[in-house]
Each structure stands twice: as C-alpha cells, then as structure tokens.
N, C-alpha and C positions, 0 to 999 in steps of 0.2 A: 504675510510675514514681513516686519520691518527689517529694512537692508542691513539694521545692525545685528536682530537677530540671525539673518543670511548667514553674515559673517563668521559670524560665533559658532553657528551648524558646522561651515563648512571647514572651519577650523578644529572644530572636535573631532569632524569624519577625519579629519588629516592625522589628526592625534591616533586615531582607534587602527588606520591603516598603517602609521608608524609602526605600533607596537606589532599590528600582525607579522608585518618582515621581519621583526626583531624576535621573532617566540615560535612564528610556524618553521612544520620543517620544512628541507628543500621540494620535498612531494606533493606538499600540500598544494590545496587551494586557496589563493589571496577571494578577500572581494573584489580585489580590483579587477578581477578577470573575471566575472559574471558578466554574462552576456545574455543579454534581451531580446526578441523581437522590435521591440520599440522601443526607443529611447524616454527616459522619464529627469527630466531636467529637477525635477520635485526631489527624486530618492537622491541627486550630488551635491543636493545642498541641506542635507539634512543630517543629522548624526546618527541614523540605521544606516549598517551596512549593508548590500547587495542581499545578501545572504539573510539576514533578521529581516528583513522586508519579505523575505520572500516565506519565511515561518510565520510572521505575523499575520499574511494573506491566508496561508492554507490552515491555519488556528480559526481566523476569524469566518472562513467560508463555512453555506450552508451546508455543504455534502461532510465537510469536520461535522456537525454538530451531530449527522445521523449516524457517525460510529456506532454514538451511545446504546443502538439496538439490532445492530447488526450480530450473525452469529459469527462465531470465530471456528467451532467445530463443531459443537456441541448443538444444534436446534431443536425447538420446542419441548424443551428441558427446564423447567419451574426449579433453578437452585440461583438465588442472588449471588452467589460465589463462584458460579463457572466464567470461565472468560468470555469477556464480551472483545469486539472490533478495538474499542476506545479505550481500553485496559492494555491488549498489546500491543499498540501503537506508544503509546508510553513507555510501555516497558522495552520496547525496541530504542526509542529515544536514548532512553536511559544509559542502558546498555552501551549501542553503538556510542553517544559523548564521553564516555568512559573509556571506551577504548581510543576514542580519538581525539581526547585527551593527553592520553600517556604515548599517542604516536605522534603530538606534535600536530596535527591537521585541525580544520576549519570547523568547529563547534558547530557554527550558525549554519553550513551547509548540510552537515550529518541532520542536525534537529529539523529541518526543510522537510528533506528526505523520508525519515521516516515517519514524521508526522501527516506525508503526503501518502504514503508508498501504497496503501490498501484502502485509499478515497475511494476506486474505481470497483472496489467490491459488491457485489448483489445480496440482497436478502439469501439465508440460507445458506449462505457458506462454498465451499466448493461445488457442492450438488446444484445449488442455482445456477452456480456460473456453467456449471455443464448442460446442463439445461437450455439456460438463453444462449446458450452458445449454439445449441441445433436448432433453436427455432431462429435464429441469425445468417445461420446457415442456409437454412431454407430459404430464407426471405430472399437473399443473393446478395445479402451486403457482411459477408465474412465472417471469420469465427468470431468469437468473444474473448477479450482476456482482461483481466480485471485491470494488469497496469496499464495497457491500453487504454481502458475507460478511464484509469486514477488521470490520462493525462487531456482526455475528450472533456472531461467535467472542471478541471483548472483551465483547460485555455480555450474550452469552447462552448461549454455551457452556463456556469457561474456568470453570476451580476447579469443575468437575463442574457445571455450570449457573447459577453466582450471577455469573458476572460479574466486570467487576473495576469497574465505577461509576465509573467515567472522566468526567471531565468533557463537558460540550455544545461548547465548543471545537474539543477534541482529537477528539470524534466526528466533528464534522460539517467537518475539516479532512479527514479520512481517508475520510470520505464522498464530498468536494466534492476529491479530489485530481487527478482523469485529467489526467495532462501530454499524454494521446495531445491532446487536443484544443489547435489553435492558436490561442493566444491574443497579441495585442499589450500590452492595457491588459486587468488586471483589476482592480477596485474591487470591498470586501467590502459583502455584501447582510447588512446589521446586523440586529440585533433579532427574531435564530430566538430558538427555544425546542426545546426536547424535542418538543413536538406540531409543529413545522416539521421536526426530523429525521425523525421517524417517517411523517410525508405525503412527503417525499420520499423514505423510503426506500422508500414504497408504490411512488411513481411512477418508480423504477426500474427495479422489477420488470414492470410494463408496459410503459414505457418505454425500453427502455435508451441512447438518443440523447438520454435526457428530461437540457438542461445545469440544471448547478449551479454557483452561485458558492458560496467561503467565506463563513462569518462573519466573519472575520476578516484582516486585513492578514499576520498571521503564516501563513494555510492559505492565501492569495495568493502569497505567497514559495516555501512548500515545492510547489505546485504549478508556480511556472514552474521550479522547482529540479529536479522529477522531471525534465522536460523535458530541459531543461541536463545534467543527470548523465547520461542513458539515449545521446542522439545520438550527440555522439563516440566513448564504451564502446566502442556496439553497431561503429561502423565501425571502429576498432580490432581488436574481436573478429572480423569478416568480413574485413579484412588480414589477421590470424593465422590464416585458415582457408583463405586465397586465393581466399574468393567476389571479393572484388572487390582493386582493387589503389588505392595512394594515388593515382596518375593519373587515377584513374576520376571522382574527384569533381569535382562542377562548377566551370569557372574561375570563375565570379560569387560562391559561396556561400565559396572558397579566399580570393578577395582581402578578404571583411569579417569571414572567421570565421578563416580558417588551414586547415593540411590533418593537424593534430593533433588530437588530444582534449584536452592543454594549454591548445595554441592555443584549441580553439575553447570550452569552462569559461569560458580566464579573460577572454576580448570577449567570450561575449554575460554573465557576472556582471559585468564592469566596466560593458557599455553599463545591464544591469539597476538596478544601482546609481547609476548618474549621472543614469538618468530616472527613477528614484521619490524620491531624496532630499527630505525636506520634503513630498512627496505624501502623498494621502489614497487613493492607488492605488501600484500596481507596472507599470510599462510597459515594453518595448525601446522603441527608435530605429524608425521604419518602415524600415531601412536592414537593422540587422540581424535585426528580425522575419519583410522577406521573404527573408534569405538564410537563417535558420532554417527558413521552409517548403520553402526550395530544397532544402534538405537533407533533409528529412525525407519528402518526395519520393521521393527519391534513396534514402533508407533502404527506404522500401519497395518501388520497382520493383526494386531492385538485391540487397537482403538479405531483410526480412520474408516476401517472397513469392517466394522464390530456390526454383526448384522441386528441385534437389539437396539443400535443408533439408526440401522435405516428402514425401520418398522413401518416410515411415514413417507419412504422416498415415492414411491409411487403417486401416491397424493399429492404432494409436492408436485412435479413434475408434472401432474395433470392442470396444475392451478394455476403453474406459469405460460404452458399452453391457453388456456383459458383467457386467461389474461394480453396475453400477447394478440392473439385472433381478438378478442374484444375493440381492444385499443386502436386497433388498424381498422377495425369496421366501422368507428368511430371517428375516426380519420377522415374515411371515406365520405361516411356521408355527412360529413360538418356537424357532428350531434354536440353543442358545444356547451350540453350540462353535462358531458363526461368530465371526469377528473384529470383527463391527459390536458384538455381546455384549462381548467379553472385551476388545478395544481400547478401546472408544468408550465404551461404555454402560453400563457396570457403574460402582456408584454415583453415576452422573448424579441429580441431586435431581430431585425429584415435580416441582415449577412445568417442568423441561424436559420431559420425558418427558408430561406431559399436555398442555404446550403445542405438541406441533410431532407432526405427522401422521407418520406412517413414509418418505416421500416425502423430507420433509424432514431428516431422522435420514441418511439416506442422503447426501442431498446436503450436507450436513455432515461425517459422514466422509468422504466422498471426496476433498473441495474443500481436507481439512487435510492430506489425504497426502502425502509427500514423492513425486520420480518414483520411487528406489529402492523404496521400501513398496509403492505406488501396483504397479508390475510383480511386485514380489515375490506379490502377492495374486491375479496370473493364473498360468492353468495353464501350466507353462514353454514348454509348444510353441507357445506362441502368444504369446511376447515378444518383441517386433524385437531385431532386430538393432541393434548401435552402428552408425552413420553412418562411414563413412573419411572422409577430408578428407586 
C-alpha cells in the first residue's frame, strides 16, 4: 500500500470512529476497545473497523461455508423449506441489528456475533452434540458444547491452525450466546479478558449447565436475539411438517405474542426494545417473558422431543460411535488414506498438531462435518433413512 493510500485509510478509520462516539450509546461498544490476542498493524491503517474485520473473517471461513447443511432441528427430513444452520444465522443477524440499532450499540459487533455464534455446531443438531459429547467424555478430554467448539474452530483450527485472532468481544459473545437458556433481564458482566475466556472455556467443559453472561451489551442482544429468531421458525417449520397445527399453541402465549413467527419476532423485538432503551441492560416485559417460556414449553413437549423426529436417533448415535472409534484407530496406526489425513489434517501447522491429543483431532473433524459429509463417511448400509412427513 502506497503511504498516500496509508493515509487516506487511516484518515477514513478516524472518520468512521468519529461518527461512532457521536451516534453510539453510552453502553455500547466502540471499535476502539476491541481487543486482540495479537496486535495487527494492517487492521489501524485500514478503513474496516475492529468489529467488520472480525465479520468479514467469520463470513469468509470454511466452518461459515458448512452451515449451509447443517440441521438446525429438523434431520434427515427431504423439505427444501425447513431451516437449515445458515438460514438462522441470518435470520439472528437480522434480528439482533435491529434491535441494536434502535438501542444505539455496535452493528459490526452484534453482525460478528451471531454470524459466529453456531460455527461450533455438529452434524444433526442437538442430538449430535449429545452424542459427541459422551464419546468426549469417555475419551477424557471433556464434555462437548457447541460455543465452545464455535470458539476451538475461530482461533484454533481455521487457516490450517493459526486461527483468525478475533477479537475478546466477538469470542466471548459466541461463547456467552445459549438463547436455549430463559432469560428476562440480562446485564453484561464487564471487565473479562482473555484468561476470563479461557477459565470459562475450561469450565464448560466440565460443566456444561456452568451459565455465562456476555461482556458486552451488544452479545446481550444477539443472545436474546437467538432466542427470538429460533421460536417461531421452529413452529412454523413443525406446521410445514404437521407435527403440530396453528391451533395447538397455547391461548395465553397467542394473545401477547400472535400465532405467527411475524407476529411473534416483531412483539417480543418491539417489547425487547421499549424495555432496554437508555438501559445498562436488555430486558422483556414479565408479560411477554412469561409467555416466551410458555412457548418454549410448548416447543419442546410438542416439537423438540416429538418422538416421529427421533425415529432415527438410535442410528445416529450408533454412526457417531462408529465414527469416532474409526477415526482414533486411524490415528493410531498412521493409516494416512483416511479422510481425518486427507480432509482434516494435511498441512495443519506444528502449534495444532502438538497441541491437541488424537481424541481431540477427532472430535474436531467430526463436530465441522456437514450431515451430508457426516453420512457419506459411513458404510452405506448403515445410513438411515429420510424421515416422510
């Protein structure tokens, strides 16, 4: 870059960081308080701030690209219309910029966030993750949990091992994201670091009920934003399959939310909005928080745990076993036409490969497989079947 171009960069980054002081609110997050691992002399003289750089990375990574066939709830279900990984991701984006928007906070770090927040996902949806999560167990190297991995695959496995040096922020948003968990008011627990990411990621892995707040106002938003996007979806997606029908939902949760995913997005983002405005927190109404639990209820005796969805669990489960023992035997004995070789691990740099046991090699390919890859890699007689609906 010639020094005049230099210049000009680093005059427009001054420009863009102006206007933030002058537009966010007091709560927000600047770029200028992104914080790295490593310093990058490239990103202060450029006109991306902290925060778009850090979207731009987790947009252009390979583990983004395999959303596109990851399940979200719904597996080995043949409808082009159910939600896929890479549809709610978006639609959380969405969401969450909107509301953090109208609260005055950091666009670039919400859009990070939740286009990062479910990288760390496994083929098959929750059942996989519970799955790899016992045979992780067993192996001795801890539970599984998908932000966990959303944050093993940004800073430790990506670009063959080096990472992409994401800001503390954006990590610990996508760390601190579980929408599963019901919250009314969340307020961000300030003043982590790098050694407060790393102790909590410890305590994951032992823990996995172990809660977490954001650091920030902005991974407060995209998490009640997971939330908000996923609800309606999912019962939209279980009308399209005739688990259950728009009648089924409860009167109480109908008359404060609606009996759409329209309807129910745009009251609980309005009530979201109207009770964080000017706060130092993000809250619902107790109004619409308990008919969000109603619902969410509701989602699971009715749909999550619908046993015509888990017709195939057993198979499943058997295939990640399979799988898992494979891979490790493969390990062992250097068999280096396996696909953990030729996919995964061919020019992986030295710092990964010394730093993470075979155990852990394993449970890293697996966890980045799409479901097609994921089945293609068992022996065919032992692939389920598509589900009818």
């Amino acid at each position: 870059m010639a020094r005049s171009d230099e210049r000009f960069f680093t005059n427009l980054n001054k420009i863009l960081s102006d206007r933030e002081r002058a537009i966010l609110a007091r709560m927000a997050t600047p770029s200028s308080a992104a914080i790295r691992r490593r310093a990058e002399s490239k990103i202060e003289t450029e006109y991306r701030q902290a925060f778009a750089v850090d979207t731009d990375r987790i947009l252009y990574s390979r583990a983004y690209s395999r959303y596109i066939d990851k399940t979200q709830v719904f597996y080995l279900v043949q409808n082009d219309h159910i939600t896929h990984r890479v549809l709610h991701v978006q639609l959380v984006a969405k969401i969450a910029r909107t509301i953090g928007r109208c609260l005055g906070l950091n666009e670039d770090l919400i859009e990070a966030i939740a286009l990062g927040h479910d990288i760390g996902h496994v083929p098959f949806g929750h059942d996989g993750e519970r799955f790899l999560s016992d045979l992780c167990k067993e192996s001795g190297i801890g539970a599984f949990h998908h932000s966990v991995q959303g944050i093993q695959f940004l800073d430790r496995v990506e670009r063959k091992g080096a990472g992409w040096n994401l800001c503390l922020q954006t990590l610990d948003g996508i760390l601190c994201h579980d929408g599963e968990i019901h919250d009314r008011i969340l307020t961000p627990e300030t003043g982590k670091t790098f050694k407060t990411l790393e102790s909590q990621i410890n305590g994951k892995k032992t823990k996995l009920d172990c809660p977490l707040i954001p650091m920030t106002l902005e991974g407060c938003v995209m998490r009640m934003a997971d939330t908000i996007s996923y609800i309606g979806r999912d019962i939209e997606d279980a009308i399209r399959l005739n688990l259950v029908q728009r009648d089924d939902l409860p009167e109480d949760c109908v008359r404060h939310l609606g009996d759409t995913n329209g309807n129910i997005v745009y009251r609980l983002v309005t009530d979201l909005i109207e009770n964080s405005l000017g706060k130092s927190y993000v809250a619902f109404s107790p109004e619409k928080a308990q008919a969000l639990l109603c619902l969410k209820q509701f989602n699971y005796r009715r749909i999550y745990l619908n046993p015509s969805l888990k017709a195939r669990k057993k198979e499943i489960q058997g295939l990640f076993e399979h799988l898992f023992t494979k891979y490790l035997e493969d390990l062992e004995e250097n068999n280096r036409s396996s696909a953990i070789f030729s996919h995964f691990l061919e020019g992986m740099s030295v710092d990964y490969l010394q730093g993470h046991c075979p155990s852990e090699m394993v449970r890293d390919f697996i966890s980045g497989m799409t479901d097609r890859y994921f089945l293609n890699q068992c022996p065919e007689k032992l692939r389920p079947k598509p589900l009818k609906f």
